[in-house]
C-alpha positions as CSV (number, residue, x, y, z in Angstrom):
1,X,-57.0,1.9,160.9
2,X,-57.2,6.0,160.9
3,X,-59.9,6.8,162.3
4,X,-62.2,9.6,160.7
5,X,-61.5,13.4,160.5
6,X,-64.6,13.9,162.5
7,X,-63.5,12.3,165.8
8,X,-60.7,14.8,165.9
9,X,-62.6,17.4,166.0
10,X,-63.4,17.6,169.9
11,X,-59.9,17.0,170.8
12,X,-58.8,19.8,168.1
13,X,-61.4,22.3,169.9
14,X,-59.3,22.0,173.0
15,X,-55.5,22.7,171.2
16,X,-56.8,25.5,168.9
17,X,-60.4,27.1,170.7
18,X,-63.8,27.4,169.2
19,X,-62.3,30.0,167.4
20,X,-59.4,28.2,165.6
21,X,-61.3,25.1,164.1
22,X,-63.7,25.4,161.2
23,X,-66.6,23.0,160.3
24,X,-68.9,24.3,159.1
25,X,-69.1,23.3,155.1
26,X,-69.6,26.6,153.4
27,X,-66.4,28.5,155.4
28,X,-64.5,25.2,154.7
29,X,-64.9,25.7,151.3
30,X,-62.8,29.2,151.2
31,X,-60.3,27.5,151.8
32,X,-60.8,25.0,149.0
33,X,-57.4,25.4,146.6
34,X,-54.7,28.0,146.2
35,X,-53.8,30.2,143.4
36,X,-55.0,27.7,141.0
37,X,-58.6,27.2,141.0
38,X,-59.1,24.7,138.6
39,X,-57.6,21.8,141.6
40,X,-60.0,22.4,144.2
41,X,-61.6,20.2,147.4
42,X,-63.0,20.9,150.2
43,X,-60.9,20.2,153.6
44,X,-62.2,17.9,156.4
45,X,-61.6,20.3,158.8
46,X,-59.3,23.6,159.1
47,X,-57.4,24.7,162.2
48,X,-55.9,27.8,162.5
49,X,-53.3,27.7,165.2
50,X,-51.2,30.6,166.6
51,X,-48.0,29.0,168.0
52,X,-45.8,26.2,167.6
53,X,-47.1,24.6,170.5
54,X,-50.6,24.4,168.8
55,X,-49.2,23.3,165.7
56,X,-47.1,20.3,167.3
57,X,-50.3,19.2,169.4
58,X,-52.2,18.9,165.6
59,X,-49.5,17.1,164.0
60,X,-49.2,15.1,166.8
61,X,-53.2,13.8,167.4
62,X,-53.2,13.3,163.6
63,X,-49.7,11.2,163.2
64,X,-51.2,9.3,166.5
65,X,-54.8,9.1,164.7
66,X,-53.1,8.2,161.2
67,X,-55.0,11.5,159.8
68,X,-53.4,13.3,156.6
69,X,-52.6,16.8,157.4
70,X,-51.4,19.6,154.4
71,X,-50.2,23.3,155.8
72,X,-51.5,26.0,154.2
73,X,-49.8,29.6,154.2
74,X,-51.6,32.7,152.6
75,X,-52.9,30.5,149.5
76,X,-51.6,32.4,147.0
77,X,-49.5,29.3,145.7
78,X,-49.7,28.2,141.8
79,X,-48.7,24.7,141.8
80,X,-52.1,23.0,143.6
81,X,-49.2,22.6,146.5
82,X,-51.5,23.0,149.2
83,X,-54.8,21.6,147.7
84,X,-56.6,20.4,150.9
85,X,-57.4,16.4,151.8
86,X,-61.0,15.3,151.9
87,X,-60.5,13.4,155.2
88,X,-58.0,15.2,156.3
89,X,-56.9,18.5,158.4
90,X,-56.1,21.6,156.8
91,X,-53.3,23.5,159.1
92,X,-53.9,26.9,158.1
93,X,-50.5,29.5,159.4
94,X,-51.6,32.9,158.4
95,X,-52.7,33.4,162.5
96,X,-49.4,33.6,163.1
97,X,-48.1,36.6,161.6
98,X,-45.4,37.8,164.4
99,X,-42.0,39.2,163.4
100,X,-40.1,38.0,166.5
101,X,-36.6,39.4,166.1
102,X,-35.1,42.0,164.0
103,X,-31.6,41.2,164.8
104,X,-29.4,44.0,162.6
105,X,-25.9,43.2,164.7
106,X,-26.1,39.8,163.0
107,X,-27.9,40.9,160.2
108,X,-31.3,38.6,160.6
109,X,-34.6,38.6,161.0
110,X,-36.7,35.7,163.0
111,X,-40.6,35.6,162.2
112,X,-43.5,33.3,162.4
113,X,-44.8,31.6,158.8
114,X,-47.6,33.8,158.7
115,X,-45.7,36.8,158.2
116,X,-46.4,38.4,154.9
117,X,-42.9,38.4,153.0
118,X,-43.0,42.3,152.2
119,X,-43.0,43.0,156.0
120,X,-39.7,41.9,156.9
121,X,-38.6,44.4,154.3
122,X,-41.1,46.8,156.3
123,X,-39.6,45.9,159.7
124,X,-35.8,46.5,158.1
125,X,-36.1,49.1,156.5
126,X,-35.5,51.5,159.2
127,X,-32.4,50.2,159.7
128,X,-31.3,50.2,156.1
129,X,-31.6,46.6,155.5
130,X,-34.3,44.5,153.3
131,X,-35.1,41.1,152.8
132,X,-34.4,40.1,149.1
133,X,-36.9,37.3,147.6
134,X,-39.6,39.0,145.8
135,X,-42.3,36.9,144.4
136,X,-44.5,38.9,142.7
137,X,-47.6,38.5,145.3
138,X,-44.6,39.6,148.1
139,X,-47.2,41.6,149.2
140,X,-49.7,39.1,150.2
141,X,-47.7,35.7,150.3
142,X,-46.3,34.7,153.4
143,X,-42.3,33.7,154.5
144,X,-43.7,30.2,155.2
145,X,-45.3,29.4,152.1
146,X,-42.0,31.3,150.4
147,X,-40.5,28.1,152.2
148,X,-42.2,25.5,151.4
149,X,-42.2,25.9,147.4
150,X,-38.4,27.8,147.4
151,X,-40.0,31.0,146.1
152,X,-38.1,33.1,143.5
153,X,-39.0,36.7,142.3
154,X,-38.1,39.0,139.8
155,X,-34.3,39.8,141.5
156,X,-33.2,36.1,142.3
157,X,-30.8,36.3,139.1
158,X,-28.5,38.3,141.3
159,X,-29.9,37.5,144.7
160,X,-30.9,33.9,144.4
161,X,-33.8,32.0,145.7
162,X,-35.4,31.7,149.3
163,X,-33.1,28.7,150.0
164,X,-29.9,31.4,150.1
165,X,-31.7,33.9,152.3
166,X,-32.6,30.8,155.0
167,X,-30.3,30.5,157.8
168,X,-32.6,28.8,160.2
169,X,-35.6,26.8,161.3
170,X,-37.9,25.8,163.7
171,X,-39.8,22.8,162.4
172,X,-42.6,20.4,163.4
173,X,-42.3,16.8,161.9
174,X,-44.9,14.9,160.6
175,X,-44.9,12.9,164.2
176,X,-45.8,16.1,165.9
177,X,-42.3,16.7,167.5
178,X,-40.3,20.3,167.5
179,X,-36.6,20.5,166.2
180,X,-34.4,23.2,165.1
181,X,-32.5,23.5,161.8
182,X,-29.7,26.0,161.7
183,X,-29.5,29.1,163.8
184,X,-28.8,32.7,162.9
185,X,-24.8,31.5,162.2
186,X,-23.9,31.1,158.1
187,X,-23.4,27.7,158.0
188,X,-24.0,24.7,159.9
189,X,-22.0,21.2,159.9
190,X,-23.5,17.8,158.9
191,X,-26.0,17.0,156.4
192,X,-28.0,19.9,154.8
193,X,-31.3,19.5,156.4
194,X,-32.5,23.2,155.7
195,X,-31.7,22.9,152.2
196,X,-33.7,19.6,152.1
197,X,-36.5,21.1,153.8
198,X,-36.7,24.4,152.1
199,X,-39.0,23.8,148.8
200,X,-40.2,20.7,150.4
201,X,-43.5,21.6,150.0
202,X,-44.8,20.4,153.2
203,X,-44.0,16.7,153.0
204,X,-41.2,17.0,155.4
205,X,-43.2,18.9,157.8
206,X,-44.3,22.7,159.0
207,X,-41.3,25.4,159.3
208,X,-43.1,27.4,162.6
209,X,-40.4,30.1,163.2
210,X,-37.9,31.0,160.5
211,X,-34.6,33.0,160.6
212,X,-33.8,34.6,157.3
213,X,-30.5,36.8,156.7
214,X,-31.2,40.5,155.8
215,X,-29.3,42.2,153.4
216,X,-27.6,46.1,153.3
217,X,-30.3,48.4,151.3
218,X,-28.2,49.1,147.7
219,X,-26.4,52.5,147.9
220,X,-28.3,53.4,144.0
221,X,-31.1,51.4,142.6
222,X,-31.5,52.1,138.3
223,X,-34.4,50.8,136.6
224,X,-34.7,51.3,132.6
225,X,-37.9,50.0,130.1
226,X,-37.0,48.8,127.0
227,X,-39.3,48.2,124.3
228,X,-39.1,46.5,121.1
229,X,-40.8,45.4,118.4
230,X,-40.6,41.6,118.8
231,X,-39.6,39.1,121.4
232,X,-36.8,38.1,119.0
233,X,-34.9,41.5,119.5
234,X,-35.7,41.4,123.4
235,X,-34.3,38.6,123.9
236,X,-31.0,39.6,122.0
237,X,-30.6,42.4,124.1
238,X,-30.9,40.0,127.0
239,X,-28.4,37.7,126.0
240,X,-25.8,41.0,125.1
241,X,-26.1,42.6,128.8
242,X,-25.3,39.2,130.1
243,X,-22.6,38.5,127.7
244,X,-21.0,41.5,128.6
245,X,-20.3,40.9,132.0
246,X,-23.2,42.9,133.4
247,X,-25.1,41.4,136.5
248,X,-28.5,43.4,136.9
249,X,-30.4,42.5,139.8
250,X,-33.4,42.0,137.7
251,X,-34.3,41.3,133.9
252,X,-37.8,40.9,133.1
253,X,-39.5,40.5,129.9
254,X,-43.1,40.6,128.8
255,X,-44.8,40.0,125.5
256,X,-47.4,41.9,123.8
257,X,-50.2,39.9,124.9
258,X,-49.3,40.2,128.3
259,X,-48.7,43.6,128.1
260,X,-52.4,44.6,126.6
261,X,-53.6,42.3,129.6
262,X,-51.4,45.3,132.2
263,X,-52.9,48.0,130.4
264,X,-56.3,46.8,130.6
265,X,-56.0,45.9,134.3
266,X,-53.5,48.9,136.0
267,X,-52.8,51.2,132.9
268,X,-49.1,50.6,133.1
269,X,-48.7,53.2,130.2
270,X,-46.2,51.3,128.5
271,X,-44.9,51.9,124.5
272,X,-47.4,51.8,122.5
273,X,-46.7,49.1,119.9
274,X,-44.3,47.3,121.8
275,X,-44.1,43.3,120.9
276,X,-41.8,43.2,124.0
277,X,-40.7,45.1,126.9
278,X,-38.0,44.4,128.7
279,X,-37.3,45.7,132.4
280,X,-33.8,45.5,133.5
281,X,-32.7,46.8,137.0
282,X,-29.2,47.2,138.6
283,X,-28.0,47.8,142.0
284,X,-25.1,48.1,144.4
285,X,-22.4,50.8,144.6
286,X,-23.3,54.0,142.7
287,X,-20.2,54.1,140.6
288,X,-20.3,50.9,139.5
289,X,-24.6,51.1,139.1
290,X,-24.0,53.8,136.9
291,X,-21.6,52.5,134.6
292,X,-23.2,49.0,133.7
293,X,-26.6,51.2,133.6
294,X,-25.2,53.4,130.8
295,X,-24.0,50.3,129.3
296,X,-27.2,48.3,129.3
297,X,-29.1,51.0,127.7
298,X,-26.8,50.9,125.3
299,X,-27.0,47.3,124.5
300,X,-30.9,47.3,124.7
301,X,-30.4,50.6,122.1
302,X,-27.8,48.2,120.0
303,X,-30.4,45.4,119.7
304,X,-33.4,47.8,118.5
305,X,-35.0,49.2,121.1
306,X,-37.3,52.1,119.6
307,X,-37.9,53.5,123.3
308,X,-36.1,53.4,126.5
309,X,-37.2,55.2,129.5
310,X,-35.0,55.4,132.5
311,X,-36.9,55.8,136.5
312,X,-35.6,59.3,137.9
313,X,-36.7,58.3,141.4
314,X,-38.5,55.4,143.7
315,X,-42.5,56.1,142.3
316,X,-41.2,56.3,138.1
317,X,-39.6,52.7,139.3
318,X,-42.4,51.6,141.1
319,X,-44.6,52.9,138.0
320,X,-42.0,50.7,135.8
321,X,-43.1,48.0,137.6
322,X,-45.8,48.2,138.0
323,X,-47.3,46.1,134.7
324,X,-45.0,43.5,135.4
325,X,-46.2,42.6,139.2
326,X,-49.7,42.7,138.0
327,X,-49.8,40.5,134.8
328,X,-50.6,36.9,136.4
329,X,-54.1,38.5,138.0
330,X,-54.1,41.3,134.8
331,X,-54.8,38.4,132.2
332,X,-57.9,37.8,133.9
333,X,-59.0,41.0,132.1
334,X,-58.5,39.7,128.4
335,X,-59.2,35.5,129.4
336,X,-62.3,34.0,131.7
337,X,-60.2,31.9,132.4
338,X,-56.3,30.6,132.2
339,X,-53.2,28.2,133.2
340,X,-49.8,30.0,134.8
341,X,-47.1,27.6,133.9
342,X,-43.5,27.7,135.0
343,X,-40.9,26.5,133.3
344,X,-37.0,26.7,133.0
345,X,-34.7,26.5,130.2
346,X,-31.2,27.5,129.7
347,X,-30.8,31.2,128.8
348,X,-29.7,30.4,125.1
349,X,-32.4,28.3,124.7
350,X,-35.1,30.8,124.9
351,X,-35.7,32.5,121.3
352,X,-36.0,29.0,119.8
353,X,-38.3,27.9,123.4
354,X,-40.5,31.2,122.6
355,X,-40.7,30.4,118.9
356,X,-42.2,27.3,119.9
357,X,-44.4,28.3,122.4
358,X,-46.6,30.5,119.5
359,X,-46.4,27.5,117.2
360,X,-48.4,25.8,119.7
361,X,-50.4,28.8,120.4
362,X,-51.3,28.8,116.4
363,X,-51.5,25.5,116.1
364,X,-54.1,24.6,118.7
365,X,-56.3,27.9,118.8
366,X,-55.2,28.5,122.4
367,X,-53.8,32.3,122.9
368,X,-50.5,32.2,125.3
369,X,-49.4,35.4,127.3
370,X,-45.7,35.1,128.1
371,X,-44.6,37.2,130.9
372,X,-41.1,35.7,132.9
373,X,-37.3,36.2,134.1
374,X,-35.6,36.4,131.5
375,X,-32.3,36.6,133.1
376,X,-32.5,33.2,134.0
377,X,-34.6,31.5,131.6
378,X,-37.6,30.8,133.8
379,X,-40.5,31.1,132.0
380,X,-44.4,32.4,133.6
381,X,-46.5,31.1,130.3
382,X,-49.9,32.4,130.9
383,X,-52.4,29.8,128.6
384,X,-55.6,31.6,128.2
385,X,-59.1,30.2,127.1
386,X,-62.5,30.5,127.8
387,X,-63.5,27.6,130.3
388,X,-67.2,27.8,129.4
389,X,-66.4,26.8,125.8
390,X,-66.9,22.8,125.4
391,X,-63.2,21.1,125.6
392,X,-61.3,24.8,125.7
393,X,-59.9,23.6,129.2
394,X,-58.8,20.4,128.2
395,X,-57.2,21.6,124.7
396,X,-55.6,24.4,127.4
397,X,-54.2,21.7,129.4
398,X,-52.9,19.9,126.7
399,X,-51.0,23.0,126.1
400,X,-49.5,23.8,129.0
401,X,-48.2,20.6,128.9
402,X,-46.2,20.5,125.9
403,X,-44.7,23.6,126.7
404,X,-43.1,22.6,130.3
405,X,-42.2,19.2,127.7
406,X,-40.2,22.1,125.7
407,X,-38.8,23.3,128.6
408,X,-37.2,19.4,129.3
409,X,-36.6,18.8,125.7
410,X,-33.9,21.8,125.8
411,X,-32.3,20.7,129.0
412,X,-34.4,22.4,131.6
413,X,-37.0,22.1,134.4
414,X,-40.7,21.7,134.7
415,X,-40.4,24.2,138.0
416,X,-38.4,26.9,138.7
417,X,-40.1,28.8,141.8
418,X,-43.8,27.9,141.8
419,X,-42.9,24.7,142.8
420,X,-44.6,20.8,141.7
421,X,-47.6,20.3,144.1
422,X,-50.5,18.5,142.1
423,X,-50.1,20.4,139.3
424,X,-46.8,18.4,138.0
425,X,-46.6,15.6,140.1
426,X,-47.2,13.8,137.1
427,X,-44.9,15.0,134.8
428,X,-41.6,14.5,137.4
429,X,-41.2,11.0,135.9
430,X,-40.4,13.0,132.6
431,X,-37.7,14.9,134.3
432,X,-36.7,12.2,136.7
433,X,-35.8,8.3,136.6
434,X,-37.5,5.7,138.7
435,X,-34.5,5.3,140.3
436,X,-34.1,9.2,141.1
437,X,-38.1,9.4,142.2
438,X,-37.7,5.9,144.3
439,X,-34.8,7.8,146.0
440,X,-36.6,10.9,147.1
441,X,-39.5,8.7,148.2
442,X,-37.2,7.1,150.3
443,X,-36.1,9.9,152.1
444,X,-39.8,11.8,152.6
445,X,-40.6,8.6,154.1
446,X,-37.2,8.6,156.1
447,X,-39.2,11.9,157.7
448,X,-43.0,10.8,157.3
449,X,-43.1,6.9,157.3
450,X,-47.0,7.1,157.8
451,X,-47.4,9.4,154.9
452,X,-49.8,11.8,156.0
453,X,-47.6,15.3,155.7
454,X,-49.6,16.5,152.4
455,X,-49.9,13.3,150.7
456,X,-50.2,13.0,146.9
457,X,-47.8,16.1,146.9
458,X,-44.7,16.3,145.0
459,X,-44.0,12.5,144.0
460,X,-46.5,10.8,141.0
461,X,-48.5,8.6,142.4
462,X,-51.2,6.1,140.7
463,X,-54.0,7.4,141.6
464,X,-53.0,11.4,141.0
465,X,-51.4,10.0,137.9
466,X,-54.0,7.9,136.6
467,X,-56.0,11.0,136.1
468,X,-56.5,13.4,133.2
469,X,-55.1,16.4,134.4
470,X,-57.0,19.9,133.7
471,X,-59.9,21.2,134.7
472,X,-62.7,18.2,135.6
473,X,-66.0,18.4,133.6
474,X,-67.5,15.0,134.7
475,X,-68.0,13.3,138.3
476,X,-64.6,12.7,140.4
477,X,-64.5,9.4,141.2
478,X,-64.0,10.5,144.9
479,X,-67.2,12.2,144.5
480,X,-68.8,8.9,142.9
481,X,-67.5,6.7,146.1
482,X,-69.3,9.5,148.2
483,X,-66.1,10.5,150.2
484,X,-65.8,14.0,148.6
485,X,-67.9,17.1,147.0
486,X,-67.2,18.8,143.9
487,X,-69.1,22.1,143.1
């Protein structure tokens, strides 16, 4: 029988100090959902540790106590991935924020989860190295979180994701032990364990030191903006720089919608008139920079672009990107309220996917911002609506769904770096066959057999499933038995 989340409490005083446990209701509630504030709850009780040590004594009174735990990193999540346990403890990582090793003979970089990812750049830069995943909150989001859902960024079409800039490991299990996964060497032999646990989204456990490889800064950097007066003829040019044997580092693309949603919120100054912009960045050996650079402006000119302006140095590129790092938080100047989706499809699927996506958007009343990488087909649908207005947040939810069932009806993923959390636990069965889900259960259990490492994460369950998801407008039934709080 576990015992209450209360009775911890004492013992949890002693691994953490006074300092490092919070109770009290109101500063519990801060910590009540990540990125996405429509799944919220307020945790049983937060610890904030500051070393491994800590965190392995936590894990280790709640495996013995049969208390749920779910790690938390800077919050700035958008799947519901780290939406806290009523009865549970909330292990909260941003204490420990120590870079530990910058290690430029082998070309790492060892840090603590905390660590906010745009510091290891920080920390290399002196050397002329940088760290390459760049989600677009790099500058707030920490490595461990970066872990946990596999985060991506606007340059993983050349660089990858966080999986393929992971070397190493520390981890505590969900029965409160310590092990090590890889090391600072390439590759290691047997079963891949850090591949597994990278983008496991806590259910495997908490990464408490992590060794990351650090790349060579690019000898040249171009950036060029594109605009265009539909998504159509973006989207062309797209699929002509790729076609022609051009690898840019990064290729984003934004709508119109989204891009009125920039201006409002950092004056990006971007074309006037633009139904797309697209951002397209190259890097590597100046020669070779310069000529696919001249030849993707060509291609963007080929498929219509009316403007194209080029950065002469690092603040025009910064300015460049300036509207696109903003738009998930700049929507919030044209929307009370909205849903950031995250999709994949196959490159070649995306005019038809887009076409689609503002069918719906017509159809149902519900405006749609799209903002995403086009590179690689993973698409950042932002679905805007006014939460205040009677059934605007379920008719919103309604679709966002459809769209990530585009996304599998053209042969591609509900996720591509946000990751599934609560937010798409129930739709993995339409990507997924029982047999496929029954065999990932079995091996998160082969790691957590009590099931308390963020429960209800990942995998559909019954009682997640059961549920209408969006945002709640009547009583939870949690709330109803008297085991929760809902404000």
């Amino acid at each position: 029988m576990p015992l209450p989340v209360t009775a911890l409490i004492p013992r949890l005083r002693e691994i953490c100090g006074d300092d490092g446990v919070i109770t009290d209701p109101n500063r519990r509630r801060t910590y009540e959902s990540d990125g996405i504030t429509y799944h919220a709850g307020t945790p049983g009780v937060v610890v904030l540790p500051t070393s491994t040590e800590q965190v392995a004594a936590v894990v280790r009174l709640c495996s013995e106590s049969g208390v749920p735990f779910v790690p938390r990193g800077a919050g700035t999540g958008l799947s519901a991935g780290a939406l806290p346990h009523s009865q549970g403890v909330l292990i909260v990582t941003s204490r420990m924020r120590r870079i530990l090793e910058i290690d430029i003979a082998n070309e790492r970089a060892v840090v603590q989860p905390g660590v906010a990812n745009l510091e290891v750049t920080r920390a290399a830069a002196p050397h002329g190295y940088y760290y390459a995943p760049d989600p677009s909150s790099q500058q707030v989001c920490s490595v461990g979180g970066n872990i946990a859902e596999n985060s991506g960024g606007a340059h993983c079409l050349k660089y990858g994701f966080t999986v393929n800039h992971v070397t190493g490991l520390e981890v505590v299990t969900p029965q409160g032990e310590t092990v090590r996964l890889g090391g600072k060497s390439a590759d290691a032999p047997g079963y891949d364990l850090l591949g597994a646990f990278v983008g496991s989204e806590g259910t495997l456990g908490i990464a408490t030191e992590i060794t990351v490889r650090l790349l060579r800064a690019p000898q040249k950097v171009r950036t060029l903006l594109a605009a265009f007066e539909s998504m159509d003829a973006g989207g062309a040019a797209v699929s002509a720089i790729i076609s022609a044997g051009v690898l840019p580092a990064a290729v984003e693309m934004m709508d119109a919608l989204s891009i009125e949603a920039a201006e409002a919120a950092v004056a990006c100054d971007y074309p006037p008139g633009a139904g797309a912009v697209l951002i397209v960045e190259l890097d590597g050996p100046a020669a070779d920079v310069d000529a696919q650079f001249d030849h993707a402006t060509q291609l963007c000119r080929d498929a219509g672009a009316f403007e194209i302006r080029t950065a002469a140095d690092a603040d025009e590129r910064a300015r460049i990107w300036k509207g696109r790092k903003s738009a998930f938080a700049a929507v919030g100047r044209i929307s009370p309220a909205y849903i950031v989706q995250d999709g994949v499809v196959p490159r070649t699927a995306l005019p038809e996917v887009l076409r689609r996506i503002a069918e719906l958007s017509a159809e149902s009343g519900i405006r749609v911002a799209n903002v995403f990488h086009a590179g690689d087909g993973n698409l950042h649908p932002l679905v805007l609506f006014d939460d205040s207005a009677p059934e605007a947040s379920e008719k919103a939810a309604e679709v966002s769904g459809k769209i990530l069932d585009l996304c599998i009806e053209h042969g591609g993923s509900i996720t591509g770096e946000h990751g599934v959390g609560v937010d798409k636990a129930c739709q993995m069965p339409e990507m997924f066959s029982p047999a496929d889900l029954e065999t990932m259960d079995l091996f998160r259990s082969a790691f957590d057999p009590g099931g308390i490492a963020n429960p209800e994460k990942l995998l559909p369950t019954p009682r997640l499933c059961g549920e209408r998801p969006g945002v709640r407008k009547d009583v939870h039934p949690l709330v109803a038995e008297g085991t929760a709080e809902q404000f």
